[in-house]
DRENDO-1510 file (C-alpha; in Angstrom, 1 decimal, always signed):
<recs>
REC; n; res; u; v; w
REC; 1; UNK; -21.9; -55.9; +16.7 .
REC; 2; UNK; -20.8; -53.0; +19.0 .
REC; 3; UNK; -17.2; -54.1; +20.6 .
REC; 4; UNK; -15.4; -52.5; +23.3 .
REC; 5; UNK; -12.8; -52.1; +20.5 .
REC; 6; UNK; -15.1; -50.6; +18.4 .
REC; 7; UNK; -16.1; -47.7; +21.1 .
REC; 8; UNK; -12.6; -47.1; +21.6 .
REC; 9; UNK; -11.3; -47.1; +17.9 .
REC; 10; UNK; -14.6; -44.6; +17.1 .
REC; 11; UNK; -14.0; -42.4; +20.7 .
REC; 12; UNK; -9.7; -42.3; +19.2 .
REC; 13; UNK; -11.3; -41.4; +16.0 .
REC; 14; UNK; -13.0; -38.5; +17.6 .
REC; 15; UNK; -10.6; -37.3; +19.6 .
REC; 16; UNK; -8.0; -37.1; +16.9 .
REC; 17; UNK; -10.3; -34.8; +14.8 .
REC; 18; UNK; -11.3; -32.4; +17.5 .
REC; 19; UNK; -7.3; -32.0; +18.4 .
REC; 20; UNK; -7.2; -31.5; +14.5 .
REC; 21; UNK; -9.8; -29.1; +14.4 .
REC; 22; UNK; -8.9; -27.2; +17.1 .
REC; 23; UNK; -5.5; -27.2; +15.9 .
REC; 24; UNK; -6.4; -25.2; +12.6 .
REC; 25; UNK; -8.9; -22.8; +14.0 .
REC; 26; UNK; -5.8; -21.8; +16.2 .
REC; 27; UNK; -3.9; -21.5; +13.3 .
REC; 28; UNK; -6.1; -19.5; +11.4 .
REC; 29; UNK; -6.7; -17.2; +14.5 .
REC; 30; UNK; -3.0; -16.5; +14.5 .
REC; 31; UNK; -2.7; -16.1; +10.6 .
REC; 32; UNK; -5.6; -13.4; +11.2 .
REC; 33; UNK; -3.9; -11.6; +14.2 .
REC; 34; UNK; -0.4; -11.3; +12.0 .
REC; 35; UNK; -2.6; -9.8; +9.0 .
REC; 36; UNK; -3.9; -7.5; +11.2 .
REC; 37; UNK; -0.9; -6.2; +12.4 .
REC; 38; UNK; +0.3; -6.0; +9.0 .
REC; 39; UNK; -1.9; -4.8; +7.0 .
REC; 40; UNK; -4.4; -1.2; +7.6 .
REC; 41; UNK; -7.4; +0.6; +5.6 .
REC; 42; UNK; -6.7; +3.4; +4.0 .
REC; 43; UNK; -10.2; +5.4; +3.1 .
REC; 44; UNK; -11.6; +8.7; +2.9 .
REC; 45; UNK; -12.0; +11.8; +1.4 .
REC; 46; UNK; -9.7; +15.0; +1.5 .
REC; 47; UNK; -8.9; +18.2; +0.1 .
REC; 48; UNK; -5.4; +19.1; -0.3 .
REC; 49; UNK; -3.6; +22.1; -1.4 .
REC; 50; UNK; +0.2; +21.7; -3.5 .
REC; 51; UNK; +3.0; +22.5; -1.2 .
REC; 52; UNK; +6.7; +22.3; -2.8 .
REC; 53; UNK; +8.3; +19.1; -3.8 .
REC; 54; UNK; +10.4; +17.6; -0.9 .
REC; 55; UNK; +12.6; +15.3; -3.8 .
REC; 56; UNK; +15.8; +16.9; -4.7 .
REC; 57; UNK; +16.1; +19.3; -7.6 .
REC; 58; UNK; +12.2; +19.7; -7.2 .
REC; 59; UNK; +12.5; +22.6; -5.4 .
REC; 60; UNK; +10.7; +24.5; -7.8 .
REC; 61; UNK; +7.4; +22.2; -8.3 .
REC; 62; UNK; +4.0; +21.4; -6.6 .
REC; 63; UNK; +3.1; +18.2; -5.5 .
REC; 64; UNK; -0.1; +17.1; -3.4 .
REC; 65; UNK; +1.1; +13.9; -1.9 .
REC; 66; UNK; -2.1; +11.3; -2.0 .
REC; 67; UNK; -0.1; +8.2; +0.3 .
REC; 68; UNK; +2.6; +9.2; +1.6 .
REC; 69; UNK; +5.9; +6.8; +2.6 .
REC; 70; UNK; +6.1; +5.2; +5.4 .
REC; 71; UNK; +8.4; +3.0; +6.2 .
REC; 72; UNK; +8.1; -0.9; +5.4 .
REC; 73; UNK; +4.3; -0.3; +4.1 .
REC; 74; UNK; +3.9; -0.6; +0.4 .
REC; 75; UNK; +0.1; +0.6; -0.7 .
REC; 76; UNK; -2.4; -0.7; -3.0 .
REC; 77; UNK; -5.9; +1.1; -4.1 .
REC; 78; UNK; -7.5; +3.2; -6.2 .
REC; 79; UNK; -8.0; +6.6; -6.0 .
REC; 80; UNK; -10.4; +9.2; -7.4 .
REC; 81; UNK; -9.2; +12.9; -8.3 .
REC; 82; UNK; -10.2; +16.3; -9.2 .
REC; 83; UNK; -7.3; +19.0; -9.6 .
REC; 84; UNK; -7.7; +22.7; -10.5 .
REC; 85; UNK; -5.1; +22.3; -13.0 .
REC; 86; UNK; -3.5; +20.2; -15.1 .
REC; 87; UNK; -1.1; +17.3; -13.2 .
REC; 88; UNK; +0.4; +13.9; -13.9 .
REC; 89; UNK; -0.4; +11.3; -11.1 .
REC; 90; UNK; +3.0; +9.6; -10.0 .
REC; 91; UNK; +3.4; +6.5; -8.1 .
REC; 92; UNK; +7.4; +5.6; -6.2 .
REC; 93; UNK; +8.8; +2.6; -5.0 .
REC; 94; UNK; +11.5; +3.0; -2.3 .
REC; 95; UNK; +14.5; +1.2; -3.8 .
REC; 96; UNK; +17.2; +2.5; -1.6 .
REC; 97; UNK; +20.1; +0.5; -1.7 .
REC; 98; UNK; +19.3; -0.9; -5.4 .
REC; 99; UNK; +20.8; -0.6; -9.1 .
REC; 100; UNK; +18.4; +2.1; -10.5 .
REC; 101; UNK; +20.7; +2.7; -13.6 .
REC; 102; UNK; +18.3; +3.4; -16.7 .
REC; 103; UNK; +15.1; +4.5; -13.7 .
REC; 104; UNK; +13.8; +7.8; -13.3 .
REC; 105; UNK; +14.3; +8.9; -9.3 .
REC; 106; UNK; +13.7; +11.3; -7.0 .
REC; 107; UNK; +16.3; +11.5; -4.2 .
REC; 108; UNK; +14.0; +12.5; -0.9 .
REC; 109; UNK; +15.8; +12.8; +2.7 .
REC; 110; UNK; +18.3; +9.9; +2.2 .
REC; 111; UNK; +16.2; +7.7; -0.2 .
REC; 112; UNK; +15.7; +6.8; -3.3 .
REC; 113; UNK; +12.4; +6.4; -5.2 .
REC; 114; UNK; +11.6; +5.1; -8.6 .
REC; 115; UNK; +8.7; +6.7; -10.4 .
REC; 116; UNK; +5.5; +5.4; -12.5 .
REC; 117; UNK; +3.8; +8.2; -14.1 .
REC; 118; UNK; +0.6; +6.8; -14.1 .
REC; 119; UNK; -1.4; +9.8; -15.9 .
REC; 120; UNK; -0.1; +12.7; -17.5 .
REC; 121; UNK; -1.4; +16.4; -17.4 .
REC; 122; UNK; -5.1; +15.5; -16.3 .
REC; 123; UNK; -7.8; +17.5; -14.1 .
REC; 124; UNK; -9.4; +14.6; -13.1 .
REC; 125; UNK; -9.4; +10.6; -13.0 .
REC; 126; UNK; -9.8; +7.5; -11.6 .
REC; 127; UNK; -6.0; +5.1; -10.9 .
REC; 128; UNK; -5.5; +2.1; -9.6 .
REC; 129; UNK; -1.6; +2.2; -8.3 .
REC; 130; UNK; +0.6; -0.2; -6.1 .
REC; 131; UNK; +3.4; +1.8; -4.4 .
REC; 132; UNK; +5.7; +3.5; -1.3 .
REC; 133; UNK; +3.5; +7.0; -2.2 .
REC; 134; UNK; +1.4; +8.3; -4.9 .
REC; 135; UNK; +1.8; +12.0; -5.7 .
REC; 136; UNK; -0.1; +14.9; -8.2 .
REC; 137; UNK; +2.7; +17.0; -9.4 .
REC; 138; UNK; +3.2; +20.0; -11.2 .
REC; 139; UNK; +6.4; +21.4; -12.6 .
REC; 140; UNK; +5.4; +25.0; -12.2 .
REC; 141; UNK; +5.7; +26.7; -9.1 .
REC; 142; UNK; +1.9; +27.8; -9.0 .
REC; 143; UNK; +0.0; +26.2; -6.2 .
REC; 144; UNK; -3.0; +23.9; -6.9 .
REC; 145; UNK; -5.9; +22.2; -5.4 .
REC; 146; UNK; -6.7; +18.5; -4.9 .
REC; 147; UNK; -10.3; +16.7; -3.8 .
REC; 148; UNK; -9.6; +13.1; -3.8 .
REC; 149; UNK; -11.0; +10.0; -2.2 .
REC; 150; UNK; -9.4; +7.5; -1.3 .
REC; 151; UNK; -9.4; +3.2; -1.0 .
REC; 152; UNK; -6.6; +1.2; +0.1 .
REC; 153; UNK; -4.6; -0.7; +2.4 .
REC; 154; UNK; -1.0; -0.2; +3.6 .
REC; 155; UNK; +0.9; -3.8; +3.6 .
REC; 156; UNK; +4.0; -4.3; +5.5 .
REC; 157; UNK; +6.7; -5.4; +3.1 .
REC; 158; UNK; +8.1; -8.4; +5.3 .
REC; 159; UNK; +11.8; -8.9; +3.0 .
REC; 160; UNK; +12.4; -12.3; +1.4 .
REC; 161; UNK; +15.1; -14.2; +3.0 .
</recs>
């Protein structure tokens, strides 16, 4: 038997789960807007030609820099090369401010960056990388050439608390 009681206790019912459901697609909606505004694609194709190395002491070498730092973004892809000569594929992580005893760095306008050497002396590859940058770089002072494509995405690095 339908009771007044009945209608109410099923119309509560209802009204509880739409508050609920609204309540989560709002949610989500705002957990979409702050990835956005966090995170950005990184895709394309490019040729590039060396210029010298900006880190100190590097004066003297090539580098074509693939993702370049910017600051708070830490990138993750893959990227596919060709180089007219010979180059090892380096990925950095900005660690300014840390203990880097025992790291190889580069020191580059007032930072410091820890390197990955991710492939050594190759003409042409495929790498997956996480990282502030990723670089080709020679240690001769003889320009090169770079075609490479790119897919990414910059993340902003939001600091643990």
């Amino acid at each position: 038997m339908v009771t007044r009681q009945n209608i109410m206790a099923i119309s509560m019912a209802a009204v509880v789960v739409m508050v609920l459901s609204v309540g989560v697609t709002l949610m989500a909606a705002q957990d979409a807007e702050a990835q956005a505004k966090n995170t950005r694609w990184v895709r394309g194709s490019w040729v590039q030609e060396s210029i010298a190395h900006n880190a100190e002491g590097h004066s003297a070498h090539q580098v074509v820099n693939l993702f370049s730092p910017q600051d708070g973004f830490v990138y993750n892809g893959k990227v596919t090369f060709t180089s007219t000569k010979g180059v090892d594929v380096i990925a950095y992580h900005d660690v300014t401010g840390q203990e880097t005893t025992g790291l190889g760095t580069w020191q580059v306008s007032g930072k410091t960056y820890a390197t990955t050497t991710l492939m050594k002396n190759v003409t042409a590859g495929t790498v997956d990388f996480v990282g502030s940058g990723l670089v080709t770089h020679a240690a001769s002072s003889d320009p090169y050439s770079v075609a490479f494509s790119a897919d990414g995405l910059a993340r902003r690095v939001i600091p643990s608390q």
